[in-house]
TORPA-4810 file (N, C-alpha, C, O; in nm, 3 decimals):
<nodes>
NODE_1_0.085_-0.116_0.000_0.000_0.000_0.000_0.090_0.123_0.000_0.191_0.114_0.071_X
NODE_2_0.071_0.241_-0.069_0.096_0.302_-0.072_0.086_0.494_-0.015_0.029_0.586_-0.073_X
NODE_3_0.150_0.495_0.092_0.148_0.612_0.165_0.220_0.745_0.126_0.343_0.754_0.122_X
NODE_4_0.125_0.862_0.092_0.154_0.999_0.067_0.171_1.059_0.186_0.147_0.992_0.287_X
NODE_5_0.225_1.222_0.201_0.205_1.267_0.322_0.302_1.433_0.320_0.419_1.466_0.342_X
NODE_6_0.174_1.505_0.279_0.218_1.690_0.255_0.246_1.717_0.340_0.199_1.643_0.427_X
NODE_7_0.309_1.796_0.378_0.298_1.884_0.518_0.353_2.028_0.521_0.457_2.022_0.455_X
NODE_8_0.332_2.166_0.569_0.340_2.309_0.566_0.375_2.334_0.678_0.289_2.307_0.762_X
NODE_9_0.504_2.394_0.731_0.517_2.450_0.894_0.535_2.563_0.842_0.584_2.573_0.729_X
NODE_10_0.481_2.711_0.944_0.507_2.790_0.945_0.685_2.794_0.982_0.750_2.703_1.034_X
NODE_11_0.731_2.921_0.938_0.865_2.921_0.957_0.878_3.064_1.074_0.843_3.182_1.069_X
NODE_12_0.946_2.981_1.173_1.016_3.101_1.298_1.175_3.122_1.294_1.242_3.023_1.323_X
NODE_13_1.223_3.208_1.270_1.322_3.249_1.273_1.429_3.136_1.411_1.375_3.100_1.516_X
NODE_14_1.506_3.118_1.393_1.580_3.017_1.512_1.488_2.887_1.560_1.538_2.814_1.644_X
NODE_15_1.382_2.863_1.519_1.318_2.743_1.582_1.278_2.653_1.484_1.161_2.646_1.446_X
NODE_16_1.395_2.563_1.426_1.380_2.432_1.340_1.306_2.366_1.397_1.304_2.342_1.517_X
NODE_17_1.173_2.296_1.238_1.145_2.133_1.349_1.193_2.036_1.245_1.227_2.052_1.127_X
NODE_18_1.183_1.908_1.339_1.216_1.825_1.273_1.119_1.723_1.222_1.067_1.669_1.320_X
NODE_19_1.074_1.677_1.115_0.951_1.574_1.082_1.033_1.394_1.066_1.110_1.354_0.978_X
NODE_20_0.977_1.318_1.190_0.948_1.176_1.163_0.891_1.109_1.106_0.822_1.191_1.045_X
NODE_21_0.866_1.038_1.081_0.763_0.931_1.008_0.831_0.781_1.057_0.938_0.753_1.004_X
NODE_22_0.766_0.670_1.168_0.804_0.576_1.229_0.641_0.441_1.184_0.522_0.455_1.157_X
NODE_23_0.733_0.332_1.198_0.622_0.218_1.195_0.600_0.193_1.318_0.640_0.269_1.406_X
NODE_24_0.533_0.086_1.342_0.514_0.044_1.511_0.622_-0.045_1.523_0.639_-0.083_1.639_X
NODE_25_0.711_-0.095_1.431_0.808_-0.173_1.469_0.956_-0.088_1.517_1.053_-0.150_1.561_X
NODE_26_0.953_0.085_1.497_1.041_0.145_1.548_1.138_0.160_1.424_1.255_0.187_1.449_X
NODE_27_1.090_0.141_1.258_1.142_0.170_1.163_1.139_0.285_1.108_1.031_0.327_1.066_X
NODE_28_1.277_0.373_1.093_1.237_0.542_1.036_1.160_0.549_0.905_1.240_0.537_0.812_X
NODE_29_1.075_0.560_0.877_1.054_0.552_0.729_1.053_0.739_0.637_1.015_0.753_0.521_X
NODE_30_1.089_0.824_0.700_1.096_0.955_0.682_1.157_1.060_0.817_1.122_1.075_0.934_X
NODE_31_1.244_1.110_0.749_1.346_1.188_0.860_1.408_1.287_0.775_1.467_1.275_0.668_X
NODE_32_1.373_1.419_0.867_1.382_1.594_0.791_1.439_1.659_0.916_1.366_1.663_1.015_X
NODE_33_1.566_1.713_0.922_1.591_1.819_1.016_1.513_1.954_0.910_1.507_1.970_0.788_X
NODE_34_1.466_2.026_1.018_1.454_2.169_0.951_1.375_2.198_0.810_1.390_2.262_0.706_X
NODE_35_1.253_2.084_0.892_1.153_2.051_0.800_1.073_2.216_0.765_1.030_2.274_0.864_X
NODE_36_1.057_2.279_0.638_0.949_2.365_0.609_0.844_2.361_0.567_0.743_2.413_0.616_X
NODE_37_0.856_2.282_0.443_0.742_2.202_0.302_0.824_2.125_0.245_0.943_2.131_0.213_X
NODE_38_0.701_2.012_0.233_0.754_1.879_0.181_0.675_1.821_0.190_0.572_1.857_0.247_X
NODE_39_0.699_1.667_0.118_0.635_1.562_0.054_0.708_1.409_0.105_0.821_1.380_0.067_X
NODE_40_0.638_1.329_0.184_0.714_1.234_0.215_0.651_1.092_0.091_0.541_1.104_0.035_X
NODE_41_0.699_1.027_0.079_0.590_0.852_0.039_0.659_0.757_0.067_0.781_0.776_0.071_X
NODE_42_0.606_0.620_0.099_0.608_0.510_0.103_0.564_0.414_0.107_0.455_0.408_0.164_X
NODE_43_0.614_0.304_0.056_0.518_0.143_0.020_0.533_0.063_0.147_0.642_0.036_0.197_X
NODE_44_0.428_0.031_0.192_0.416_-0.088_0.318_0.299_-0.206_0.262_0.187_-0.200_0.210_X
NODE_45_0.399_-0.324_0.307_0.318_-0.443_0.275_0.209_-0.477_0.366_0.116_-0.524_0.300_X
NODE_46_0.188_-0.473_0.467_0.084_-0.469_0.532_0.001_-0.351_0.603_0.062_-0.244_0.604_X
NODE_47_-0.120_-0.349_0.659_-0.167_-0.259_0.757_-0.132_-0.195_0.836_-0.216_-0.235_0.917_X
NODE_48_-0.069_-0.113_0.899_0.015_-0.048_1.048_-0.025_0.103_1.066_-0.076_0.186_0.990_X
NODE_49_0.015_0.106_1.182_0.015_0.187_1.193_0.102_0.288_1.243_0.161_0.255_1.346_X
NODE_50_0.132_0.421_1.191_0.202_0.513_1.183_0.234_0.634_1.234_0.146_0.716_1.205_X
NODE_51_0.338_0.689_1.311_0.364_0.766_1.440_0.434_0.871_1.318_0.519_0.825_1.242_X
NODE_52_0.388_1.018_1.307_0.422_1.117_1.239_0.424_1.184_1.373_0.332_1.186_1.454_X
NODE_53_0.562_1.248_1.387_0.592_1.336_1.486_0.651_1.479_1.392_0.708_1.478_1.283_X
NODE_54_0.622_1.572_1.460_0.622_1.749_1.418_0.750_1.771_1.535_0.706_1.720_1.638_X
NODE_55_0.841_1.806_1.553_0.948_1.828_1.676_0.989_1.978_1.707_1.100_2.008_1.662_X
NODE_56_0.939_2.052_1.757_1.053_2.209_1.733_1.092_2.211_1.904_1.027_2.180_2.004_X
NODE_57_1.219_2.258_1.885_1.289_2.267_1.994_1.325_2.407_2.040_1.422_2.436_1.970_X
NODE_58_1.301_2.498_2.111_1.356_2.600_2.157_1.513_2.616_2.211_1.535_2.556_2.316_X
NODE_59_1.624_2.687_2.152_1.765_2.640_2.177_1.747_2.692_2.335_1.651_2.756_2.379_X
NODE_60_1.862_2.649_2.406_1.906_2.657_2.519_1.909_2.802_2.552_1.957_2.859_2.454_X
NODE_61_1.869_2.913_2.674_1.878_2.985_2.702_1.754_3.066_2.654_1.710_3.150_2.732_X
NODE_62_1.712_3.054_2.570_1.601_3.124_2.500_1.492_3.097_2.550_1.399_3.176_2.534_X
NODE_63_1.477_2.979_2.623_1.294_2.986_2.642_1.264_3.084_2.714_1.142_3.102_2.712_X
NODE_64_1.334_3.177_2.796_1.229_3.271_2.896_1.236_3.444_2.784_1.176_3.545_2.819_X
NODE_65_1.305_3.436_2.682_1.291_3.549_2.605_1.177_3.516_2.507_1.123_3.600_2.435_X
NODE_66_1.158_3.437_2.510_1.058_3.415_2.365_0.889_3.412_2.433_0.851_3.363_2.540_X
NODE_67_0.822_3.472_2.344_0.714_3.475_2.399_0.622_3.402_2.311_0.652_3.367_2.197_X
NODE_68_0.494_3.375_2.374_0.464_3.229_2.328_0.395_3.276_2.154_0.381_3.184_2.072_X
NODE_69_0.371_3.375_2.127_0.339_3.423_1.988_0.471_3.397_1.899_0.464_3.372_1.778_X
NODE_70_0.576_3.404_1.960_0.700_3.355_1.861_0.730_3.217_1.858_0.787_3.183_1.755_X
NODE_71_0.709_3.125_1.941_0.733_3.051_1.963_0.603_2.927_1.885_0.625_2.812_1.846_X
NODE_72_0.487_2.995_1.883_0.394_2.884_1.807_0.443_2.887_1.693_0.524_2.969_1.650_X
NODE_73_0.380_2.764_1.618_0.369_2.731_1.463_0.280_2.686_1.420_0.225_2.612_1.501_X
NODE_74_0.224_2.694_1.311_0.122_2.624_1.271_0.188_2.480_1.168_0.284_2.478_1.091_X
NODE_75_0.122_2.404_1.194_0.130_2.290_1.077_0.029_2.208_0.983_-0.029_2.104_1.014_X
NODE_76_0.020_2.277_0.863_-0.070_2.157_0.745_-0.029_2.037_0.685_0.070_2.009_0.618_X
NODE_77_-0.127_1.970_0.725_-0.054_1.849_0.698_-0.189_1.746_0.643_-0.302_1.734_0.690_X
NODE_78_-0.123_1.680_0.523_-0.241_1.583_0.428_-0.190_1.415_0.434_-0.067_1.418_0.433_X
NODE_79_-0.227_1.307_0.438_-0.178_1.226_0.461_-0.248_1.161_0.315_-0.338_1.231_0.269_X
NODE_80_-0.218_1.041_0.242_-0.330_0.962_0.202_-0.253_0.857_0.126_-0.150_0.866_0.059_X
NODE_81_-0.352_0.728_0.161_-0.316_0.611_0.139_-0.377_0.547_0.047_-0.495_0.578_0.031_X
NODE_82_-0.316_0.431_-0.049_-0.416_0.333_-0.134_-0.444_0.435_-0.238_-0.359_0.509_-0.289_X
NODE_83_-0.593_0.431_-0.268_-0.624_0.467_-0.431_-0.631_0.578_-0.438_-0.676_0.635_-0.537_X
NODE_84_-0.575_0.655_-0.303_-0.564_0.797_-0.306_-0.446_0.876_-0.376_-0.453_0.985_-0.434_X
NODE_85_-0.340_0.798_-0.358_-0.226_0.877_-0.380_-0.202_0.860_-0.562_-0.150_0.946_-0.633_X
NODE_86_-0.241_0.764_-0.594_-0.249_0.796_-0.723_-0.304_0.879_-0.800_-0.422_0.914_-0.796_X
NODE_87_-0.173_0.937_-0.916_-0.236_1.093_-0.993_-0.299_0.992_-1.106_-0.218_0.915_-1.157_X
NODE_88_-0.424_0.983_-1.146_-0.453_0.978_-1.240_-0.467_1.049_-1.367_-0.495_0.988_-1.470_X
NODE_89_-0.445_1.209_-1.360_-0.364_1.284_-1.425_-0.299_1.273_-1.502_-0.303_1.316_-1.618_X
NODE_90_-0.204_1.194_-1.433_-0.058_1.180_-1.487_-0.059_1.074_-1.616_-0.008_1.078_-1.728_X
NODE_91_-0.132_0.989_-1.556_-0.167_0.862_-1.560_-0.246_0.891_-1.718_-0.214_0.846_-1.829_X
NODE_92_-0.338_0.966_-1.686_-0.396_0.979_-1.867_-0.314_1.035_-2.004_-0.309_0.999_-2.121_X
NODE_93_-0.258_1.130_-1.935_-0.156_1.205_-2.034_-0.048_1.087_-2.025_0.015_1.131_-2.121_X
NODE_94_0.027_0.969_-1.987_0.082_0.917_-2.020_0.061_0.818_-2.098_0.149_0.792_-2.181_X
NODE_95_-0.052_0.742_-2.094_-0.103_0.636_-2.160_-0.212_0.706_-2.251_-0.298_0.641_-2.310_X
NODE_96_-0.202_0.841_-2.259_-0.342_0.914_-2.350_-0.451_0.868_-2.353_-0.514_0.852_-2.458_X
NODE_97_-0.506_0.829_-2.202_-0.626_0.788_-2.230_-0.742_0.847_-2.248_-0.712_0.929_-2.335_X
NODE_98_-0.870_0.864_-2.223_-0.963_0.904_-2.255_-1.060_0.887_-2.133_-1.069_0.778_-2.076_X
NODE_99_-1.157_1.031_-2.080_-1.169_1.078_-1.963_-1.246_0.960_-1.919_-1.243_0.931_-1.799_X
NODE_100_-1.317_0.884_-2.004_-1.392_0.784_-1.969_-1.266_0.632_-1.910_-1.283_0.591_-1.795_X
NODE_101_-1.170_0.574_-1.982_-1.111_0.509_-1.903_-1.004_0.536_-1.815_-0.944_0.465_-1.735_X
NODE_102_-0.993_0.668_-1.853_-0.934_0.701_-1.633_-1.014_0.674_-1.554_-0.977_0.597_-1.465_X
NODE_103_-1.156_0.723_-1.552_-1.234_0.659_-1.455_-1.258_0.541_-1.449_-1.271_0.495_-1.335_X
NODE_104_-1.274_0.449_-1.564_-1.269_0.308_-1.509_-1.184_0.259_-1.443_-1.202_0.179_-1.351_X
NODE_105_-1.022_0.326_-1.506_-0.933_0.268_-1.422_-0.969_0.334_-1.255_-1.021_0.288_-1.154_X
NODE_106_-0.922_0.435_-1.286_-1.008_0.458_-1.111_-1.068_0.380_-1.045_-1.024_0.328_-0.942_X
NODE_107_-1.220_0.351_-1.113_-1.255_0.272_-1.018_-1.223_0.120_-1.017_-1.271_0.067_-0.917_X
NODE_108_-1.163_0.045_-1.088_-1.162_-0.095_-1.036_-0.984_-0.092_-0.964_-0.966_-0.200_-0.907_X
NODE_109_-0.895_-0.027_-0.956_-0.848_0.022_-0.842_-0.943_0.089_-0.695_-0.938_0.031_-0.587_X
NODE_110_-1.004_0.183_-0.712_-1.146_0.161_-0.568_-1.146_0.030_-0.573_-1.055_-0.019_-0.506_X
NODE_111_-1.238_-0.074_-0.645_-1.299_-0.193_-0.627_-1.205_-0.240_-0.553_-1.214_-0.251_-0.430_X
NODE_112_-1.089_-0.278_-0.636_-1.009_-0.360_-0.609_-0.903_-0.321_-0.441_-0.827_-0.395_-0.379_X
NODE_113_-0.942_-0.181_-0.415_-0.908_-0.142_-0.276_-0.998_-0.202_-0.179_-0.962_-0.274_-0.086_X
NODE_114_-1.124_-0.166_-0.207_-1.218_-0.215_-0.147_-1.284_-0.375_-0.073_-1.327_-0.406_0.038_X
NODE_115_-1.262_-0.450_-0.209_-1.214_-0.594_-0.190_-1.125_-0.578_-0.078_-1.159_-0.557_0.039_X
NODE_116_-1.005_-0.589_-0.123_-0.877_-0.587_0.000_-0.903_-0.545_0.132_-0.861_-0.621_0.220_X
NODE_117_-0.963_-0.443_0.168_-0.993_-0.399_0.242_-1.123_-0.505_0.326_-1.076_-0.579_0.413_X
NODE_118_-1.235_-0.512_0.311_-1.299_-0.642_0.320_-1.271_-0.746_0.344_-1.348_-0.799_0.424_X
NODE_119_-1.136_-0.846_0.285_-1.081_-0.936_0.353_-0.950_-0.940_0.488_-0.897_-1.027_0.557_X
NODE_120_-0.937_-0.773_0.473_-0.814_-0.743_0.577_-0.973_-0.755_0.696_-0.966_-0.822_0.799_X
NODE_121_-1.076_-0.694_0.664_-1.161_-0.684_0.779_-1.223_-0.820_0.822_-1.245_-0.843_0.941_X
NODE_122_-1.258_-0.931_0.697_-1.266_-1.077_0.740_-1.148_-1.120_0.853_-1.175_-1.159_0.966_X
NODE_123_-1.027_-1.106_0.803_-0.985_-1.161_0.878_-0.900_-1.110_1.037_-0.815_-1.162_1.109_X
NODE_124_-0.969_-0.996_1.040_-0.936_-0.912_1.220_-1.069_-0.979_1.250_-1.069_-1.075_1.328_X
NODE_125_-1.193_-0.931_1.189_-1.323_-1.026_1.267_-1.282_-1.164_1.311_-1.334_-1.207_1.415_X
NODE_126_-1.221_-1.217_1.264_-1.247_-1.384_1.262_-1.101_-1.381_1.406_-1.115_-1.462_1.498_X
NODE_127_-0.986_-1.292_1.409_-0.905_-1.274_1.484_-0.986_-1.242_1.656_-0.953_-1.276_1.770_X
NODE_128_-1.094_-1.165_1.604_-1.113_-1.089_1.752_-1.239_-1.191_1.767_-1.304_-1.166_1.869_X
NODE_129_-1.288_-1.297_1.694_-1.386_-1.391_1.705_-1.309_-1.500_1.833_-1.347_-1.534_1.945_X
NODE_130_-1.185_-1.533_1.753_-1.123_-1.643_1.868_-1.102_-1.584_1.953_-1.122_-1.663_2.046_X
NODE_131_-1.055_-1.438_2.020_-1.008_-1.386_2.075_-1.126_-1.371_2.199_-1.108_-1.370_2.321_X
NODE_132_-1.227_-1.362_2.136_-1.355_-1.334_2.216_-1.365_-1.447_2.309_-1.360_-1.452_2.431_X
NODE_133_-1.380_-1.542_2.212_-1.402_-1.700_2.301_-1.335_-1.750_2.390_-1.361_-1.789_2.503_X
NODE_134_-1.220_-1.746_2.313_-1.103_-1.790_2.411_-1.146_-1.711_2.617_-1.171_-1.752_2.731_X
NODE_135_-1.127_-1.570_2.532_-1.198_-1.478_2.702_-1.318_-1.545_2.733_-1.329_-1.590_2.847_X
NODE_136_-1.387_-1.558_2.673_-1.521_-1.630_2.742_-1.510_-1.782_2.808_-1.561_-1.819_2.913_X
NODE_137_-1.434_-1.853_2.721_-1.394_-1.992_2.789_-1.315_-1.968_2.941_-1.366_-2.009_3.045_X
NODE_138_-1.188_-1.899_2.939_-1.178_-1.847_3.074_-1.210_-1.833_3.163_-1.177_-1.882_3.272_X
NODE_139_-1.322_-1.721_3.118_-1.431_-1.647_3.219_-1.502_-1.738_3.249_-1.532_-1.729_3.368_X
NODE_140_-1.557_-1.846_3.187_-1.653_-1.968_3.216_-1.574_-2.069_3.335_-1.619_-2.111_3.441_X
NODE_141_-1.395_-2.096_3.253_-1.374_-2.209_3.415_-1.274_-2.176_3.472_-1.177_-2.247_3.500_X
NODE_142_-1.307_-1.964_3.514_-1.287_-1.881_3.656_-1.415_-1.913_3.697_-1.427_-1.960_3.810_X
NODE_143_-1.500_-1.898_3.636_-1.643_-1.884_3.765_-1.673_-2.035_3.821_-1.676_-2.057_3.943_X
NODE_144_-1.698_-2.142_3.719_-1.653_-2.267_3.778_-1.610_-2.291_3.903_-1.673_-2.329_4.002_X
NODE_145_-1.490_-2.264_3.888_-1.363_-2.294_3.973_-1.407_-2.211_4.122_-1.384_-2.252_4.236_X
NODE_146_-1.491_-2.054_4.076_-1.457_-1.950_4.178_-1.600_-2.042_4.270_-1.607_-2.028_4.392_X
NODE_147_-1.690_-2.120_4.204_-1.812_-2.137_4.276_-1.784_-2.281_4.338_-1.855_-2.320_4.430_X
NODE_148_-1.687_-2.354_4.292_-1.627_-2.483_4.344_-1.550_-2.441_4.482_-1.565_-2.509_4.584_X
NODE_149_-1.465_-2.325_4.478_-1.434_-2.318_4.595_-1.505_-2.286_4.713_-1.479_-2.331_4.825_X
NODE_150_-1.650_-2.160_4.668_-1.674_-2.121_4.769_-1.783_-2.213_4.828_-1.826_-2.192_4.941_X
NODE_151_-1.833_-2.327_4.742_-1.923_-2.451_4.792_-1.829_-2.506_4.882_-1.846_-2.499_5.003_X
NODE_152_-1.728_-2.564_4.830_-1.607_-2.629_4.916_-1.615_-2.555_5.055_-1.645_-2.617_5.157_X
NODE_153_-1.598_-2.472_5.054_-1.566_-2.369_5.173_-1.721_-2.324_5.291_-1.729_-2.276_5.404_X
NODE_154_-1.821_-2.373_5.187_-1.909_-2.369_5.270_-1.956_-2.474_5.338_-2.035_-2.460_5.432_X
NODE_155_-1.915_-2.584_5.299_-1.932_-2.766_5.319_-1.843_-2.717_5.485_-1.884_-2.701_5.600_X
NODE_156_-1.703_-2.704_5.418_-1.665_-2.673_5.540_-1.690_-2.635_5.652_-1.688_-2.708_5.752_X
NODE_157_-1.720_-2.509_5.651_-1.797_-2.426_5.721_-1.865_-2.506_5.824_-1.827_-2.516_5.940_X
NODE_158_-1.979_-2.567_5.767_-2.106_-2.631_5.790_-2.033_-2.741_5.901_-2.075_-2.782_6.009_X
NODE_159_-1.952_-2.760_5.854_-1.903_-2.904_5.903_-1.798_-2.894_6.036_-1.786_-2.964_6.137_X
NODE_160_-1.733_-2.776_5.988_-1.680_-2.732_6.186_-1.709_-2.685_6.280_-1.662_-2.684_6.394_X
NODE_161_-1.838_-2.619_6.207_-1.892_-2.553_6.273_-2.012_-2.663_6.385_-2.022_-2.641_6.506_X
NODE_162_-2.080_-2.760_6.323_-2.162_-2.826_6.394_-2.008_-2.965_6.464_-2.047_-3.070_6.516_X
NODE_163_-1.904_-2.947_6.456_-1.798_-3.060_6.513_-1.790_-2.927_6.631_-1.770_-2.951_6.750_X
NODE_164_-1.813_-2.761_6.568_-1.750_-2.727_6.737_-1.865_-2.716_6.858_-1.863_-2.710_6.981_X
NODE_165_-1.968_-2.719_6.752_-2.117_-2.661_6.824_-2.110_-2.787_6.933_-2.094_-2.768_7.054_X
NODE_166_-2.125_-2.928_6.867_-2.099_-3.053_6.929_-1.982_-3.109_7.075_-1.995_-3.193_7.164_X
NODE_167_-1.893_-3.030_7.044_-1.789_-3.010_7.093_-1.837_-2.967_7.245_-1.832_-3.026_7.353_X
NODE_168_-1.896_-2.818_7.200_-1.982_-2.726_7.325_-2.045_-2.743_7.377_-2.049_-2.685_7.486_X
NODE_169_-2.170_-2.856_7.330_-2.288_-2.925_7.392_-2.334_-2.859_7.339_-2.226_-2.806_7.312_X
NODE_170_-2.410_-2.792_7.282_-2.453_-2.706_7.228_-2.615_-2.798_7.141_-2.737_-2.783_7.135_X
NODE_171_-2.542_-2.861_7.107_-2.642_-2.938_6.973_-2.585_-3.093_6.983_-2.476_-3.123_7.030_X
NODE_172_-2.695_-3.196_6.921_-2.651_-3.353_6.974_-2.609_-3.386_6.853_-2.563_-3.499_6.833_X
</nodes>
């Protein structure tokens, strides 16, 4: 799949930021000191998800001169994945196609996102299906177990209690 990703920082005089782009496995996949405007992309084979960090640092000594109007930034920022990032644009004027099969192509790329998408979702359902059960089987022999003991414990009960009552004279 394929990941786009614009982004616009305002610019402050002395206060660089820096733009990340990380997987969940802790892989850089985009790294900018003294990021302004720019364009990141990249191809990932599966689903994940993605930690875009914005960084500006105030240098040493400066934070109590700067006041917080100098010190903000603004940031625009566009992300887009799958059948988004493709220019079909480009795409017609290269193959000269005709306005009618850009859009087809368009859409059976949609379709064909869509599909994909549908079986990535078959198969988290069917993931969080076992996942469910499994917790429920658990939960079924904790309570078991939790009502075995406290019968156990009440047998007991019952049972030292009339050995002490007996004990006391109490009862024959």
């Amino acid at each position: 799949m394929m990941v786009t990703g614009d982004y616009d920082i305002t610019v402050r005089p002395g206060l660089p930021t820096h733009v990340e782009v990380k997987d969940t496995k802790g892989h850089t996949l985009f790294n900018k000191e003294d990021a302004t405007k720019g364009r990141f992309a990249f191809t990932t084979e599966e689903f994940d998800i993605f930690d875009i960090c914005f960084e500006t640092k105030t240098p040493h000594g400066q934070q109590q001169h700067l006041s917080p109007h100098h010190t903000t930034k603004e940031v625009t920022f566009t992300i887009k994945h799958g059948v988004e990032t493709k220019d079909y644009d480009a795409l017609a004027k290269a193959n000269k196609l005709k306005p009618l099969e850009v859009e087809l192509s368009r859409l059976e790329d949609l379709s064909t996102a869509i599909v994909s998408d549908f079986a990535y979702m078959k198969e988290r359902e069917e993931e969080m299906r076992n996942t469910n059960e499994s917790t429920n089987n658990k939960v079924l022999y904790f309570s078991i177990f939790s009502m075995g003991c406290l019968m156990s414990l009440a047998i007991w009960q019952v049972l030292y209690l009339r050995r002490y009552f007996k004990a006391k004279k109490l009862i024959d």
